[in-house]
N, C-alpha and C positions, 0 to 999 in steps of 0.2 A: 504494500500500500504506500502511497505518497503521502510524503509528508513535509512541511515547510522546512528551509532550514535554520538551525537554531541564529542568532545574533553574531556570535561568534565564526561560525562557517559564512554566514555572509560577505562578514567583514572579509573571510579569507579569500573569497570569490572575487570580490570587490579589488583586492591588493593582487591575485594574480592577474587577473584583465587587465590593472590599469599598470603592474611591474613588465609584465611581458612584452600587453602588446599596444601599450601605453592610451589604452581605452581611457577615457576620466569619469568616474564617479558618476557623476548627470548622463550619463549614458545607458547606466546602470540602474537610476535609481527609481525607476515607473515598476522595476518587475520585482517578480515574487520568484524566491527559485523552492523547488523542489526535488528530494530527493526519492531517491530507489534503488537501495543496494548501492553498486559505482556511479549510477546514470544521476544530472541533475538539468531539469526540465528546467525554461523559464516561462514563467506563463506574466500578465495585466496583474498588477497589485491590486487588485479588486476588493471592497465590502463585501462581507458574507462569503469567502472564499475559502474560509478554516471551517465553516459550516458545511459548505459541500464537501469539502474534503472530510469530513467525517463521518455525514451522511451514505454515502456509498466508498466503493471499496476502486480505488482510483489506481490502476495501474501507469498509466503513464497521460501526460496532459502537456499541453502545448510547444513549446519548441525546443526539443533536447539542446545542451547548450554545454555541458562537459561531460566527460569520461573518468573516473577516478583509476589511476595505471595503481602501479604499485609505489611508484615516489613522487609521481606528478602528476598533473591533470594533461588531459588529452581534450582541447577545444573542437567541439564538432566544426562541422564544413557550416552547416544551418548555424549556427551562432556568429561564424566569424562573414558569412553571406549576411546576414541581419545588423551587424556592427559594421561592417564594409567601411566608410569614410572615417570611422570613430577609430580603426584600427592603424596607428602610425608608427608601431616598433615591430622588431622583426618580422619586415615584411619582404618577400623573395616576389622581384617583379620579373618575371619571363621575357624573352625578345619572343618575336614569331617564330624562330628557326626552334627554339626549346620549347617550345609548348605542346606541339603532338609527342614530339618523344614522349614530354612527363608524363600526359595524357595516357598514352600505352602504356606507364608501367614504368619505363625506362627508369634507370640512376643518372639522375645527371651531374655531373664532376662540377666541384665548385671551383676558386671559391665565390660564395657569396658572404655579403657584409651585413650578416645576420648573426645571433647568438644560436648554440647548437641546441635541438631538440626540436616542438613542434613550434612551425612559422607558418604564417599566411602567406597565399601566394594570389601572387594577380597577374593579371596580361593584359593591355594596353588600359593600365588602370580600372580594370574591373576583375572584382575578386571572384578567385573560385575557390578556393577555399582553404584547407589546411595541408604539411606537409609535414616529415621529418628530415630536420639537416643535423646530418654529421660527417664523421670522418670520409664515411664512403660518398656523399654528395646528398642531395635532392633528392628524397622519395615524394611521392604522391600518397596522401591518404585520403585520397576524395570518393566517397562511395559511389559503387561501381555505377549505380544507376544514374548519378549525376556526372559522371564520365561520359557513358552512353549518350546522356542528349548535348552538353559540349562535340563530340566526336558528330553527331548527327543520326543518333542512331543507330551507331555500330559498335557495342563495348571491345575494345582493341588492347585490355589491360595484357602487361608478362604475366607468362604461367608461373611466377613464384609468387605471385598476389593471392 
């Protein structure tokens, strides 16, 4: 069941968005987040919404927004797509020639002038969404489905995805 998160996890929600990927605060602060085991939804900071939430038996509710890893969060593509213009640090902007690669799957060899772990990525300034940068380069972590309609259609990921 979902459930808000306490005062203290906010705040930590709050300090990774705006440490990472220097989101500010007023960006942040219309939504209510919830959790589920790893997953934390955002949903409208709505009256009467601790009500429903307790009313029925709420498995997941409006727009997934982290992934709890095992030492870090993992920002959905849907969160960092919905933050878009508000997202100005580690941010990996693609030329044309690199973007179907990453699209398939590809590793692409940096560097880029990002900090390592999960960054946002965009191409001619419009975001698709999230990645991993490290030592080996540029991964894509964009669900495959949201791959598919960038691609037009044709999911074209590597078979090690």
């Amino acid at each position: 069941m979902l459930v808000s998160v306490n005062q203290a996890e906010r705040e930590r929600i709050f300090e990774y968005w705006g440490g990472r990927f220097g989101v500010p605060s007023p960006a942040l602060a219309e939504l209510r987040f919830l959790v589920r085991g790893r997953n934390v939804w955002a949903v409208a900071d709505l009256d009467g919404l601790d009500g429903a939430l307790a009313s029925f038996k709420v498995e997941a509710a409006g727009l997934p927004f982290l992934r709890r890893q095992k030492h870090m969060w993992k920002p959905t593509t849907s969160a960092l797509l919905f933050l878009d213009a508000a997202v100005t640090k580690n941010v990996v902007d693609l030329t044309e020639e690199q973007l179907q690669p990453f699209l398939r799957g590809e590793m692409l060899p940096g560097p880029f002038v990002v900090d390592g772990g999960y960054v946002a990525v965009r191409c001619e300034e419009k975001m698709l969404g999230c990645a991993l940068y490290g030592k080996a380069g540029l991964k894509s972590q964009l669900p495959r489905a949201w791959v598919a309609v960038l691609l037009g259609g044709k999911a074209e990921m590597a078979e090690e995805q």
